[in-house]
Each structure stands twice: as C-alpha cells, then as structure tokens.
Biopython code that builds the backbone (N, CA, C, O; Angstrom):
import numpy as np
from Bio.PDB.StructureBuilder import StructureBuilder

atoms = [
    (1, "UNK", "N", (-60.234, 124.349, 124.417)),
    (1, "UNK", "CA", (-59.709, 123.923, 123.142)),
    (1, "UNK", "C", (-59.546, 122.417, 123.141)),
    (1, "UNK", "O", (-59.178, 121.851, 124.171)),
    (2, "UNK", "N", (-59.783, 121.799, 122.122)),
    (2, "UNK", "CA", (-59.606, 120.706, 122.119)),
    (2, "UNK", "C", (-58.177, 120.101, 121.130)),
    (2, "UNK", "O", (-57.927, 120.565, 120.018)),
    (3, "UNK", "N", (-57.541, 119.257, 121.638)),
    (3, "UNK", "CA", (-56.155, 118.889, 121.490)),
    (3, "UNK", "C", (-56.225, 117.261, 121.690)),
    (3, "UNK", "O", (-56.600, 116.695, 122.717)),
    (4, "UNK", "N", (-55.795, 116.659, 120.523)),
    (4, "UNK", "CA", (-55.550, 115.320, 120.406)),
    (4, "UNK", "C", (-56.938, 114.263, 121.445)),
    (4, "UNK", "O", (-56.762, 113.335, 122.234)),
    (5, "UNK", "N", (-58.303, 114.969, 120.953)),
    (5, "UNK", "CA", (-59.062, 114.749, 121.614)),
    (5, "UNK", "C", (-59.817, 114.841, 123.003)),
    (5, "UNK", "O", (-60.856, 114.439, 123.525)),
    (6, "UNK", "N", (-58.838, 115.506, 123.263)),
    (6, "UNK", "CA", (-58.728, 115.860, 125.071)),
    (6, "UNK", "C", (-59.210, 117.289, 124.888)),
    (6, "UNK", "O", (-58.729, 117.821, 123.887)),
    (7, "UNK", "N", (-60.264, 118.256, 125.795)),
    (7, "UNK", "CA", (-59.951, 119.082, 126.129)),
    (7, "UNK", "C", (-59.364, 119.575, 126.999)),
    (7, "UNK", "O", (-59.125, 119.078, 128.099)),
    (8, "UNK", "N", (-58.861, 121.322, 126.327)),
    (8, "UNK", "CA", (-57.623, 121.579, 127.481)),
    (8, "UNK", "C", (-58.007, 123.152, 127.924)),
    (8, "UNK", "O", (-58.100, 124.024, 127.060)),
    (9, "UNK", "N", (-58.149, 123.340, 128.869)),
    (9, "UNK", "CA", (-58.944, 124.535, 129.628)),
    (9, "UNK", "C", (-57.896, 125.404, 130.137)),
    (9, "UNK", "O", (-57.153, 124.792, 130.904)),
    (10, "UNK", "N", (-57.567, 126.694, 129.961)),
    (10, "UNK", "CA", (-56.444, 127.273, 130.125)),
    (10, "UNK", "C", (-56.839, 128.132, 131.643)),
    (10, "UNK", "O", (-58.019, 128.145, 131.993)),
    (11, "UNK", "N", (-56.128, 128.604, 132.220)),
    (11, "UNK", "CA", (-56.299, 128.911, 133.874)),
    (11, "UNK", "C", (-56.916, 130.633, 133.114)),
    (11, "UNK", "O", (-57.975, 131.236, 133.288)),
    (12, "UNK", "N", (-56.037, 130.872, 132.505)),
    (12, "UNK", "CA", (-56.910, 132.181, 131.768)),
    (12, "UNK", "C", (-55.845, 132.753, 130.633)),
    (12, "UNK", "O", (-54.629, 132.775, 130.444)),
    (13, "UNK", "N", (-57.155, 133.232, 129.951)),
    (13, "UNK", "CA", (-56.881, 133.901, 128.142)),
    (13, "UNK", "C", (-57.202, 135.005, 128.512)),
    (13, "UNK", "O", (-58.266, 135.186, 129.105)),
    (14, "UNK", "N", (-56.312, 136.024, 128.229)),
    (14, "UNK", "CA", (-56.903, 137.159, 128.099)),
    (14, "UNK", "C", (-56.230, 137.295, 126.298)),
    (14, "UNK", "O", (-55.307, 136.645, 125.809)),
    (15, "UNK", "N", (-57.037, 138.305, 125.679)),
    (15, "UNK", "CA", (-57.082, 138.445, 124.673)),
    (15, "UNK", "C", (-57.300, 140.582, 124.500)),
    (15, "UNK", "O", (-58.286, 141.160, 124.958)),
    (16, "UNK", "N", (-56.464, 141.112, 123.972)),
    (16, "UNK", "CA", (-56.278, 142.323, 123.329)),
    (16, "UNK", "C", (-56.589, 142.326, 122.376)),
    (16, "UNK", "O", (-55.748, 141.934, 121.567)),
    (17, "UNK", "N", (-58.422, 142.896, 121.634)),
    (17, "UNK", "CA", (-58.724, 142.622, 120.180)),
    (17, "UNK", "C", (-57.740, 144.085, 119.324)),
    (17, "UNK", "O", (-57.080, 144.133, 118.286)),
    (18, "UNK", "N", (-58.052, 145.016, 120.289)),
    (18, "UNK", "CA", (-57.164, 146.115, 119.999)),
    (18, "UNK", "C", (-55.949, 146.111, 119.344)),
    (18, "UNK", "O", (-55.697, 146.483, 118.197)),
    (19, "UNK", "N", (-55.021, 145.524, 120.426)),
    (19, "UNK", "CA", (-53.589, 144.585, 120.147)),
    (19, "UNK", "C", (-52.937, 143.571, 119.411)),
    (19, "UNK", "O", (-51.737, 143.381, 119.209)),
    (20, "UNK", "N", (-54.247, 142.766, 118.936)),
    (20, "UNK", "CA", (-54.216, 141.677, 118.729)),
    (20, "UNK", "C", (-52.928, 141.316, 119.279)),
    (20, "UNK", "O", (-51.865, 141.515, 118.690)),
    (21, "UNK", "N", (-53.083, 140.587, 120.834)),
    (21, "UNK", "CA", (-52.001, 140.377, 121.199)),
    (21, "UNK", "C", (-52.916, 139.360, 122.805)),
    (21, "UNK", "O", (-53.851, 139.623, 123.561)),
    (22, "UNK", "N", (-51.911, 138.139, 122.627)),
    (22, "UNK", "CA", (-52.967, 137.163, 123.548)),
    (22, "UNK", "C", (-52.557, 136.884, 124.481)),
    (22, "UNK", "O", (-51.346, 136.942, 124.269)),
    (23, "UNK", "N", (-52.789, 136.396, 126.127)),
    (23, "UNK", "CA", (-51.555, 136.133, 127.007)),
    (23, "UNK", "C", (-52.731, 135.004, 127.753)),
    (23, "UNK", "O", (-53.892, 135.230, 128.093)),
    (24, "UNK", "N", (-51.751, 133.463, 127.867)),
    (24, "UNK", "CA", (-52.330, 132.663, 128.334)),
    (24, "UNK", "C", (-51.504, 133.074, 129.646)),
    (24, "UNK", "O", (-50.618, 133.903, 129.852)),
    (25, "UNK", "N", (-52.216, 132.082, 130.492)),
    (25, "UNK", "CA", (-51.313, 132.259, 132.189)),
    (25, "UNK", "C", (-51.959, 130.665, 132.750)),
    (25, "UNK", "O", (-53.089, 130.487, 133.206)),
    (26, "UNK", "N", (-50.966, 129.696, 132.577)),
    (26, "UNK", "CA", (-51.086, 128.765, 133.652)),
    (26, "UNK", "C", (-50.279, 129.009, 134.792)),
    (26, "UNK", "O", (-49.091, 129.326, 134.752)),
    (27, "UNK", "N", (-51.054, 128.829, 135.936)),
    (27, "UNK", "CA", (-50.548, 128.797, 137.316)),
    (27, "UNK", "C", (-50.346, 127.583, 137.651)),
    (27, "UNK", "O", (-50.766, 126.570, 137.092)),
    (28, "UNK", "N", (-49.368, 127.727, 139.040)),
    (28, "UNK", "CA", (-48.690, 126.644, 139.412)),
    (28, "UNK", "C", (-48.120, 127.066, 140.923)),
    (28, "UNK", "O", (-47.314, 127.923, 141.286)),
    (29, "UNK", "N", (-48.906, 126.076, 141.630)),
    (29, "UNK", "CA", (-48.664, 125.950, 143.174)),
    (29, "UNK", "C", (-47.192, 125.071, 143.609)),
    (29, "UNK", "O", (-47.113, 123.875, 143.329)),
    (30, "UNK", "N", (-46.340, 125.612, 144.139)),
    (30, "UNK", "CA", (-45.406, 124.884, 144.862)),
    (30, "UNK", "C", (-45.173, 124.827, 146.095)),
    (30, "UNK", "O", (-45.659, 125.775, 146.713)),
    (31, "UNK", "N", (-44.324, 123.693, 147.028)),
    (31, "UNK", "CA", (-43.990, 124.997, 148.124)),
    (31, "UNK", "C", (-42.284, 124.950, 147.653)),
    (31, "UNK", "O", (-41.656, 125.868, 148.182)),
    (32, "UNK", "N", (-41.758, 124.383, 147.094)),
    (32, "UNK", "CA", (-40.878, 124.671, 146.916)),
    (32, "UNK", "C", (-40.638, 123.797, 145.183)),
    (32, "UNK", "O", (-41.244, 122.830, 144.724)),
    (33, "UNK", "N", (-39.124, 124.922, 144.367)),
    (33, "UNK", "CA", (-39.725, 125.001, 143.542)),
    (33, "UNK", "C", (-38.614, 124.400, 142.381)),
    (33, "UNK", "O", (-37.841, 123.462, 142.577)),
    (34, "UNK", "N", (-38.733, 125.112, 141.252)),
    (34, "UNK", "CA", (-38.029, 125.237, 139.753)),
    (34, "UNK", "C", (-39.054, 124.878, 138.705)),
    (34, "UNK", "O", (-40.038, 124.154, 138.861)),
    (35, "UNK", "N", (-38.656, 125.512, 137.593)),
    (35, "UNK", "CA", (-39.282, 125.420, 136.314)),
    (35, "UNK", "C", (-38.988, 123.574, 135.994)),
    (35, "UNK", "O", (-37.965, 122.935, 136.238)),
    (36, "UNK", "N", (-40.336, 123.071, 135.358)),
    (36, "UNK", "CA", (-40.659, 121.803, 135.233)),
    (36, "UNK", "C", (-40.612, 121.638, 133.290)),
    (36, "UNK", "O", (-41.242, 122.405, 132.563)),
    (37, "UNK", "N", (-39.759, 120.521, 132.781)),
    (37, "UNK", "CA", (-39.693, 120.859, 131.476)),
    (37, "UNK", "C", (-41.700, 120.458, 131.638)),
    (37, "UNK", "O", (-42.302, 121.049, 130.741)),
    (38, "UNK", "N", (-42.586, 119.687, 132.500)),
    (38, "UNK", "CA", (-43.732, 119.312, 131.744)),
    (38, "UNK", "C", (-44.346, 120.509, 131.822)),
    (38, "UNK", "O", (-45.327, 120.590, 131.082)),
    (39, "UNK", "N", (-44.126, 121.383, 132.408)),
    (39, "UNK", "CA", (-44.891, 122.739, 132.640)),
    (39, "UNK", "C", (-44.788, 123.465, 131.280)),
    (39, "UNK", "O", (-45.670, 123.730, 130.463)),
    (40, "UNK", "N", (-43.401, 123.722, 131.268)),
    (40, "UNK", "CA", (-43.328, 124.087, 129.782)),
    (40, "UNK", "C", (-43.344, 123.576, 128.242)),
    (40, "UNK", "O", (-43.189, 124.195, 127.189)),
    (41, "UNK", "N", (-43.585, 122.235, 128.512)),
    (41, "UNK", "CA", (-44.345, 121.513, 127.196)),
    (41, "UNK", "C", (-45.512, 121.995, 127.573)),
    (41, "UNK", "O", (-45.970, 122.764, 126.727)),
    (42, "UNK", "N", (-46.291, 121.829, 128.662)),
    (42, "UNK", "CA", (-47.869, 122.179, 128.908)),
    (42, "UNK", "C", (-48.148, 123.599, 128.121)),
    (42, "UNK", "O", (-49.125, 123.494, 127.379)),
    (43, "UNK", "N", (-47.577, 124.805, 128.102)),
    (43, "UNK", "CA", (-47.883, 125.991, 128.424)),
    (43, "UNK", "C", (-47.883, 125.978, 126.017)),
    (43, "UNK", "O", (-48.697, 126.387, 125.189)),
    (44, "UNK", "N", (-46.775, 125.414, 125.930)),
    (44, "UNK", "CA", (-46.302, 125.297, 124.438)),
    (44, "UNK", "C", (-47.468, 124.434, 123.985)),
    (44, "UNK", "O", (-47.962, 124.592, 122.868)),
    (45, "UNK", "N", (-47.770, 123.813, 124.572)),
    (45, "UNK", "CA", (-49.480, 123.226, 124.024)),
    (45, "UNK", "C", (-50.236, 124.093, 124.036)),
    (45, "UNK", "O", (-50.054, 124.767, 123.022)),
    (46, "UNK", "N", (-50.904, 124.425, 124.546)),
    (46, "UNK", "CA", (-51.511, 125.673, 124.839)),
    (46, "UNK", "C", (-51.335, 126.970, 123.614)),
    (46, "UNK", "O", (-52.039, 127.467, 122.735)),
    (47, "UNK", "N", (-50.117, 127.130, 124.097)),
    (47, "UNK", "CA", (-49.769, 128.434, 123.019)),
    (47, "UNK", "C", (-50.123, 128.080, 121.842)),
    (47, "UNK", "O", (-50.839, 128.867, 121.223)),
    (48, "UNK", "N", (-49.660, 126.589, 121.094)),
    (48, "UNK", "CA", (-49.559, 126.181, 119.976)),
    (48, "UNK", "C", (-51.236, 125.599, 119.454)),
    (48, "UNK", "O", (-51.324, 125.275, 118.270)),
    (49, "UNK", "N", (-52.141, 125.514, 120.079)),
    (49, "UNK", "CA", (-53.518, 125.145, 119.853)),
    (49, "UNK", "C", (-54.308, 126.722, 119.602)),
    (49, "UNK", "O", (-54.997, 126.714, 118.582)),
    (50, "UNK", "N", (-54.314, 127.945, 120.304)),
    (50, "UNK", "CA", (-54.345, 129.093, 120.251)),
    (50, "UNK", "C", (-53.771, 129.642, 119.513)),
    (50, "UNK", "O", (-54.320, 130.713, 119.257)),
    (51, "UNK", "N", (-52.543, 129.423, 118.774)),
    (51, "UNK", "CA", (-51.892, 130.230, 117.405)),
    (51, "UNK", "C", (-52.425, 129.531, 116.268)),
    (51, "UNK", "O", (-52.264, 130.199, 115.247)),
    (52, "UNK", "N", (-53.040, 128.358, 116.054)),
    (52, "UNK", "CA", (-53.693, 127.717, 115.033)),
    (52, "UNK", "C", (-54.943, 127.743, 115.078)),
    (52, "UNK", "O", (-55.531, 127.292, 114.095)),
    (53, "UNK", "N", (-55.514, 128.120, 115.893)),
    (53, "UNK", "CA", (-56.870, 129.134, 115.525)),
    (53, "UNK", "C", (-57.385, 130.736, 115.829)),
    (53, "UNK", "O", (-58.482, 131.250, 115.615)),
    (54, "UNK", "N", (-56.097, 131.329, 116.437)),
    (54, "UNK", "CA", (-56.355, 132.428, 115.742)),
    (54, "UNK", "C", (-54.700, 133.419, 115.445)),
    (54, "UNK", "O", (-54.193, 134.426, 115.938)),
    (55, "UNK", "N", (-54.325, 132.421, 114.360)),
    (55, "UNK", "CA", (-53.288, 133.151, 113.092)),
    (55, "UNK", "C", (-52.834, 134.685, 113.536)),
    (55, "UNK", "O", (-51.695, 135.145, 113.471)),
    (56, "UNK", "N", (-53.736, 135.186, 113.888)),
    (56, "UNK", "CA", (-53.441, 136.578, 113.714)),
    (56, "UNK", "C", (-53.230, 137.153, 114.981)),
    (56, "UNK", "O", (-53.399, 138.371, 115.026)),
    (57, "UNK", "N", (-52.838, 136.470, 116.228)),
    (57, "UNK", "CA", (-52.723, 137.062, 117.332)),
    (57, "UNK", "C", (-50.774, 137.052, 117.881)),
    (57, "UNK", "O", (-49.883, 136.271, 117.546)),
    (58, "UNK", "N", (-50.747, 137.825, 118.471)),
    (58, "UNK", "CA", (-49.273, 137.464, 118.818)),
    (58, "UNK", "C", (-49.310, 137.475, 120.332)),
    (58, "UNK", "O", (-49.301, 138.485, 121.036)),
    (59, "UNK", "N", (-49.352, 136.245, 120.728)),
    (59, "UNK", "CA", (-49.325, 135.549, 121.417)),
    (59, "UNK", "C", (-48.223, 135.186, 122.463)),
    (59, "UNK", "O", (-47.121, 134.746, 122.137)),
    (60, "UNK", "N", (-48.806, 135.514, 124.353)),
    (60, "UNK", "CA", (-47.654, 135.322, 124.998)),
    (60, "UNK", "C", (-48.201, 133.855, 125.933)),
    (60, "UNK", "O", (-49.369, 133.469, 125.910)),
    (61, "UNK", "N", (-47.305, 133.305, 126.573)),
    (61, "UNK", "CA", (-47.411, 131.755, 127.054)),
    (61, "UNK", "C", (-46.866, 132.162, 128.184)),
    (61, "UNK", "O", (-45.740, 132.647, 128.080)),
    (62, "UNK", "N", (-47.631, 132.070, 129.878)),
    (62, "UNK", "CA", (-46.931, 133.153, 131.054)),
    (62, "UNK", "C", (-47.230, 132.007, 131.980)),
    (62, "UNK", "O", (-48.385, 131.785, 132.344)),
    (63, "UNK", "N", (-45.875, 131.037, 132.494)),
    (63, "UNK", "CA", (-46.174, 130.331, 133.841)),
    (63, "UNK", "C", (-45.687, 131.070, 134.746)),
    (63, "UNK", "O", (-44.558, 131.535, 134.904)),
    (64, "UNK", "N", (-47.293, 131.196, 135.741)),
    (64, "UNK", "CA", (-47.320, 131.709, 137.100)),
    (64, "UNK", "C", (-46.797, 130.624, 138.247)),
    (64, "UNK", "O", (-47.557, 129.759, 138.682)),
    (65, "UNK", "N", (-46.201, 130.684, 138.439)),
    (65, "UNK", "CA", (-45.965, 130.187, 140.030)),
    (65, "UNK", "C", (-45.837, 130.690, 141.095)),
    (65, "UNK", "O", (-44.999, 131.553, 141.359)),
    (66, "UNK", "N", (-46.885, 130.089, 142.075)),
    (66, "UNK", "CA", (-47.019, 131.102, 143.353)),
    (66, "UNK", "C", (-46.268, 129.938, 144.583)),
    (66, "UNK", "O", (-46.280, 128.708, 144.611)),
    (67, "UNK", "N", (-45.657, 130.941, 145.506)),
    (67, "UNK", "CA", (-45.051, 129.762, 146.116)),
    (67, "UNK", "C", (-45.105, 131.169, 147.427)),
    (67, "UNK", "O", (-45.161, 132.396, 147.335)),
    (68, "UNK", "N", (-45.048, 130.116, 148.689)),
    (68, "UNK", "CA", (-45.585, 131.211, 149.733)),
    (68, "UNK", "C", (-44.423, 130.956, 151.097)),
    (68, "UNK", "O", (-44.424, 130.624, 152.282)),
    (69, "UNK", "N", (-43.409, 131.394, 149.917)),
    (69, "UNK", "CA", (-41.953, 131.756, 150.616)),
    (69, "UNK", "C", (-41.953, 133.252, 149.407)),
    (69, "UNK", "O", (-42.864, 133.509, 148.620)),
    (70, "UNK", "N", (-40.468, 134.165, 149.615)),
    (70, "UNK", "CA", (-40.144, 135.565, 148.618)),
    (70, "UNK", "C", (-40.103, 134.588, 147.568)),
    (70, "UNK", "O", (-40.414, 133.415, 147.773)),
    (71, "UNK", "N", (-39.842, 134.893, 146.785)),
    (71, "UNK", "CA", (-39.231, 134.545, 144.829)),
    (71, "UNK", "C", (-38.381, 135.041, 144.852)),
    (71, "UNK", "O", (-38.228, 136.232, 145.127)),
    (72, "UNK", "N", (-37.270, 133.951, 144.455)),
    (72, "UNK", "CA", (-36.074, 134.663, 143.658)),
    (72, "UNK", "C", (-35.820, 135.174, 142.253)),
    (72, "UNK", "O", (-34.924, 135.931, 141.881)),
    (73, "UNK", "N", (-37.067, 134.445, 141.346)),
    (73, "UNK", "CA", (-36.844, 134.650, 140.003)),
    (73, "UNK", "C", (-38.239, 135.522, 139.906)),
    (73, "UNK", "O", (-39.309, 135.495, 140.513)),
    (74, "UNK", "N", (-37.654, 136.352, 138.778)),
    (74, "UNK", "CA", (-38.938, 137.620, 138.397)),
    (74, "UNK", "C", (-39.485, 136.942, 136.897)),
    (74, "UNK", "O", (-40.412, 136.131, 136.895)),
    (75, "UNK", "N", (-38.940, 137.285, 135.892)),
    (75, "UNK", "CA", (-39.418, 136.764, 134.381)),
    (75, "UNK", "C", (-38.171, 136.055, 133.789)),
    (75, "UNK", "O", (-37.100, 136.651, 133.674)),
    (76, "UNK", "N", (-38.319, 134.954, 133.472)),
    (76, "UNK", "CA", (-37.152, 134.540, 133.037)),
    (76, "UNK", "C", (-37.755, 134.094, 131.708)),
    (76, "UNK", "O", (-38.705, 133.312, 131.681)),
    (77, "UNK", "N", (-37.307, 134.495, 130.830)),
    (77, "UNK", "CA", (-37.810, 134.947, 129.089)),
    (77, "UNK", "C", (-37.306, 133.511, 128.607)),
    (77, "UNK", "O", (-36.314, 132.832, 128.875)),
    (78, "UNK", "N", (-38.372, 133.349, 127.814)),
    (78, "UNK", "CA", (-37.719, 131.963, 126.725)),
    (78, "UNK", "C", (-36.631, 131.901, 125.837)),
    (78, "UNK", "O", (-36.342, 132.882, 125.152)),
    (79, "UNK", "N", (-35.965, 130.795, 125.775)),
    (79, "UNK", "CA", (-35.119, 131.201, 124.695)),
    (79, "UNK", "C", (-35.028, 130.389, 123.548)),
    (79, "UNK", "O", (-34.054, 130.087, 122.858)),
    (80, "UNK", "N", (-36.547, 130.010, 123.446)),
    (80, "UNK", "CA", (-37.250, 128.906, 122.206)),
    (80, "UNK", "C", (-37.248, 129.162, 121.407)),
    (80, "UNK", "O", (-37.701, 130.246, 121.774)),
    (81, "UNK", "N", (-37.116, 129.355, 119.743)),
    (81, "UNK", "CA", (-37.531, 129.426, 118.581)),
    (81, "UNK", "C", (-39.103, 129.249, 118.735)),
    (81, "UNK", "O", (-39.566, 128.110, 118.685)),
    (82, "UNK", "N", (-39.817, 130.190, 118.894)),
    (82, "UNK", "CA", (-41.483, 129.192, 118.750)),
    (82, "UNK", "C", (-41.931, 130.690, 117.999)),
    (82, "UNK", "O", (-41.293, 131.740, 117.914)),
    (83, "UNK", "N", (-43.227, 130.346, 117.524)),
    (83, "UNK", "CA", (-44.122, 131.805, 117.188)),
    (83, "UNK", "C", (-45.001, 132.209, 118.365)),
    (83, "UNK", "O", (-46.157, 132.556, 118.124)),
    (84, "UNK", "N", (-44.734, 132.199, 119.106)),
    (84, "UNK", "CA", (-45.218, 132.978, 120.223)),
    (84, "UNK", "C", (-44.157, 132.986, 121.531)),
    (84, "UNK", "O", (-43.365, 132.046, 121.600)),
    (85, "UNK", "N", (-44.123, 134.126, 122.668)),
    (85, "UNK", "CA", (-43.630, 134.160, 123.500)),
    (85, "UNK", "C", (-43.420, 133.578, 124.730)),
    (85, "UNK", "O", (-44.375, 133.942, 125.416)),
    (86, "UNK", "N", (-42.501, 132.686, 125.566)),
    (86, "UNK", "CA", (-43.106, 131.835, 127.020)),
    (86, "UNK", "C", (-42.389, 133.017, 127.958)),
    (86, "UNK", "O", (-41.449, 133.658, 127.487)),
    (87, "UNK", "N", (-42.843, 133.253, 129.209)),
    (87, "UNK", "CA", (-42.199, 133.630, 130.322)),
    (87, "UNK", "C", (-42.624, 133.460, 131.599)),
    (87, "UNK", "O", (-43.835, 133.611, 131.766)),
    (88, "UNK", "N", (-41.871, 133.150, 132.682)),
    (88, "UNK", "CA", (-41.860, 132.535, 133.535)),
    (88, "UNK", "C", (-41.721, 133.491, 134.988)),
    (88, "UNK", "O", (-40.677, 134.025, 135.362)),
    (89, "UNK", "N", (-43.229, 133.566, 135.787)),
    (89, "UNK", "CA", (-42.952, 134.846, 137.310)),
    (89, "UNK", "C", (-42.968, 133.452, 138.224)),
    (89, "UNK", "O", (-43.236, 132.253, 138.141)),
    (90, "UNK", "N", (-42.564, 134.312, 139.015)),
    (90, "UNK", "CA", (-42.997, 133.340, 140.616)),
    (90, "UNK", "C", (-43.766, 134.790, 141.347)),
    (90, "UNK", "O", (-43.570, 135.975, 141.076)),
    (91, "UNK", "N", (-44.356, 134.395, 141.991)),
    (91, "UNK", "CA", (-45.686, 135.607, 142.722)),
    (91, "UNK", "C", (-45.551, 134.675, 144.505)),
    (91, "UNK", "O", (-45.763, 133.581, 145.028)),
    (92, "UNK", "N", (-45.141, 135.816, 144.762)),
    (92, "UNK", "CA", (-45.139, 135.431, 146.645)),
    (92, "UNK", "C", (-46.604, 135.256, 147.135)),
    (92, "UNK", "O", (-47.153, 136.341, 146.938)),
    (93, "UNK", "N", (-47.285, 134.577, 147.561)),
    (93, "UNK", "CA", (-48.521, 134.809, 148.006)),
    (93, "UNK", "C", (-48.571, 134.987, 149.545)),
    (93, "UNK", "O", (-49.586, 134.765, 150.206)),
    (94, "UNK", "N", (-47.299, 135.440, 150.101)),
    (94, "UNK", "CA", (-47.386, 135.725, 151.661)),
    (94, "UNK", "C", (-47.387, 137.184, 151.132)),
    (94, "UNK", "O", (-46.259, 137.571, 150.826)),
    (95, "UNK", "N", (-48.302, 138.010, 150.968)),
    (95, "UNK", "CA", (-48.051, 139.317, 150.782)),
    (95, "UNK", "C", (-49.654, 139.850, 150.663)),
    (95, "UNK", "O", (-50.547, 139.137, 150.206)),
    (96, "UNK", "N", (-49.846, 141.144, 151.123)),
    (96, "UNK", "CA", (-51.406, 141.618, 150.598)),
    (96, "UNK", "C", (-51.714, 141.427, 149.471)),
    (96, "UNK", "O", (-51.017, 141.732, 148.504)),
    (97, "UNK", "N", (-53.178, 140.712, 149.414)),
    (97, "UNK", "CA", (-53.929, 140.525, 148.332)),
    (97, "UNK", "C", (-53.907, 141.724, 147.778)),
    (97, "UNK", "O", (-54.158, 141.372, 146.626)),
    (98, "UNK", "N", (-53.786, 142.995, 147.711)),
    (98, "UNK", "CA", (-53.880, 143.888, 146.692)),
    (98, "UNK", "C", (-52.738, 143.974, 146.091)),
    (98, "UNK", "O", (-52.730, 144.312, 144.908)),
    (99, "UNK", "N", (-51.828, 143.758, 146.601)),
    (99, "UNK", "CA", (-50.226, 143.691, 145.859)),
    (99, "UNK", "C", (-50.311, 142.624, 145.120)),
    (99, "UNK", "O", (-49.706, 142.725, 144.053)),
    (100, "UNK", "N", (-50.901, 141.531, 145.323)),
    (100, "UNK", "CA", (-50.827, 140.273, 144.757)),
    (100, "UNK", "C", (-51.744, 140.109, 143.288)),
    (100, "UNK", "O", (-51.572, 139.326, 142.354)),
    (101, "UNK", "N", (-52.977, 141.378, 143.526)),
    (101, "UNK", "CA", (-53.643, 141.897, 142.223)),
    (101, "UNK", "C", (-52.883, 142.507, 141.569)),
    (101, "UNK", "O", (-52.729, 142.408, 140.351)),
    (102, "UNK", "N", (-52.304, 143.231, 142.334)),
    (102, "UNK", "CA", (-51.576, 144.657, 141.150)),
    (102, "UNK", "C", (-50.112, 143.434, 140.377)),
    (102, "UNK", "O", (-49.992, 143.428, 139.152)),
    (103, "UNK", "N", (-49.307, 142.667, 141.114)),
    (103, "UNK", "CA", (-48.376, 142.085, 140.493)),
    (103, "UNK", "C", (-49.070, 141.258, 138.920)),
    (103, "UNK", "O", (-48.335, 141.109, 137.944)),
    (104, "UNK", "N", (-50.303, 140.870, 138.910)),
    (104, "UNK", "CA", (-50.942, 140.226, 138.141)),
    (104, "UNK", "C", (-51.244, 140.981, 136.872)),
    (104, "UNK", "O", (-50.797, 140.833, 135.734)),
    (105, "UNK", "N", (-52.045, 141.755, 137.324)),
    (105, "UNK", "CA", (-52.230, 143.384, 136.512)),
    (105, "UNK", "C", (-51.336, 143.712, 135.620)),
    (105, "UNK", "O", (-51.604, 143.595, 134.425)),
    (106, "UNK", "N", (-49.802, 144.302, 136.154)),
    (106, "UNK", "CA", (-48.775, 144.280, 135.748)),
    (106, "UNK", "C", (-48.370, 143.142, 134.567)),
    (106, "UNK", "O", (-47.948, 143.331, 133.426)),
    (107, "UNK", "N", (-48.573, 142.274, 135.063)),
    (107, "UNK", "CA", (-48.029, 140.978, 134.014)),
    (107, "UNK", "C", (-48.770, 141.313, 132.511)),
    (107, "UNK", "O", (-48.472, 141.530, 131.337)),
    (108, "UNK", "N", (-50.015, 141.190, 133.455)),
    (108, "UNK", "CA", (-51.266, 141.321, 132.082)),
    (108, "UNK", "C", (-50.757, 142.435, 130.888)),
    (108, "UNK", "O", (-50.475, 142.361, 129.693)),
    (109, "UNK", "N", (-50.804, 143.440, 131.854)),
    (109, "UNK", "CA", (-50.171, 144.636, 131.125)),
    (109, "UNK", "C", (-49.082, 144.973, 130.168)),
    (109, "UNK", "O", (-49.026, 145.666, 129.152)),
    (110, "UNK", "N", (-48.043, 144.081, 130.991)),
    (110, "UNK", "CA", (-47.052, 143.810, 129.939)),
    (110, "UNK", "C", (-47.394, 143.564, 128.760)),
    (110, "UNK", "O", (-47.237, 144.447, 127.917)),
    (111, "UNK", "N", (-47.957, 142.286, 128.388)),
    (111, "UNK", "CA", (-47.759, 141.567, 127.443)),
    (111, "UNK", "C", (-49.111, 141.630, 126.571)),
    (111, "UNK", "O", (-49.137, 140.960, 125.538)),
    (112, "UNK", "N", (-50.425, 142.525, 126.986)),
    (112, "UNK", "CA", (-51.481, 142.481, 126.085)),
    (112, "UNK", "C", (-51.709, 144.136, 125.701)),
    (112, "UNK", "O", (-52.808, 144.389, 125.208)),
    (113, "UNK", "N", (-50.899, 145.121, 125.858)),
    (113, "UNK", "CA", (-51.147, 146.267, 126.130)),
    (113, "UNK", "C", (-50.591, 146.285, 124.989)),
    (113, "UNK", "O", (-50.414, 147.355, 124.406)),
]
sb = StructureBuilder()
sb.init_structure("model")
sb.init_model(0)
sb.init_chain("A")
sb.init_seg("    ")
for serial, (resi, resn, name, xyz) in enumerate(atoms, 1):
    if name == "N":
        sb.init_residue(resn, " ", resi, " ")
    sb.init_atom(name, np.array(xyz, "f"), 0.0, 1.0, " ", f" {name:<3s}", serial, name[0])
structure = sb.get_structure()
C-alpha cells in the first residue's frame, strides 16, 4: 500500500472474503521487551490505509512479538476509539515449531473466522 508516498508492506494480510473480516500481523523481534507507542502508530497506519480501501472489511491490527524468553502477556486488547481492532501477543519462540504454528493459527482464527 502506498501511504504518504512511501510504500508500506505489511508482514501479512490475511483476508476472510467469507467474513469479510481482515487481520494484519506485524511482527516484532525483542529480546527483551514492552509495547512501543511507534509500534502502535505503525500497526494504526496500516489498519487505517486498509480500511480506506476496502470500506467493507472489519478489520483486526495484531502486533506479534516474539521474544525467546516465556511471555507474560497473552492479548492485551485496545482501548482506542478506531474502526478497526488492535491487539497485542507475545509468542515464545523457545518452544516447538509446531506449537509455534498452531499459536499463530489460533490468532488467525480468532479474528478472521
């Protein structure tokens, strides 16, 4: 998408035509951590370039952060006024790659199902 001339490439769109229901996911490497207000202006860009071209989706905004210690925080829900949804995982990446699919899965699931 292009935004104030810049393009801006999202880590991934998945899109529910079924649902009409959209879930961006920027990721985010730490080793150690907390939610960044630029992360979440980033993610609200994003959301907000994607709800103005396609109107009709309802739309979720999902920062991943993987950090390779446990997580203490699971989804911590926005509490923005916006037209679309932000929420926030941390994903352990010391753990089997198939758990580390299925936690993803899950997310997806949530929010485009």
């Amino acid at each position: 998408y292009k935004f104030m001339g810049k393009d801006r490439i999202f880590d991934m769109l998945i899109v529910n035509r079924d649902t009409n229901r959209g879930l961006i996911i920027d990721t985010k490497w730490y080793e150690s951590g907390g939610r960044s207000v630029q992360n979440d202006d980033q993610i609200n860009t994003y959301c907000n370039l994607l709800k103005n071209d396609k109107k009709h989706l309802d739309i979720t905004g999902c920062l991943l952060y993987a950090y390779d210690k446990p997580s203490s925080m699971d989804n911590i829900p926005s509490e923005e006024d916006t037209d679309w949804k932000l929420v926030t995982y941390e994903l352990n990446v010391r753990q089997d790659f198939d758990n580390i699919k299925q936690e993803i899965r899950d997310i997806v699931n949530t929010y485009i199902m």
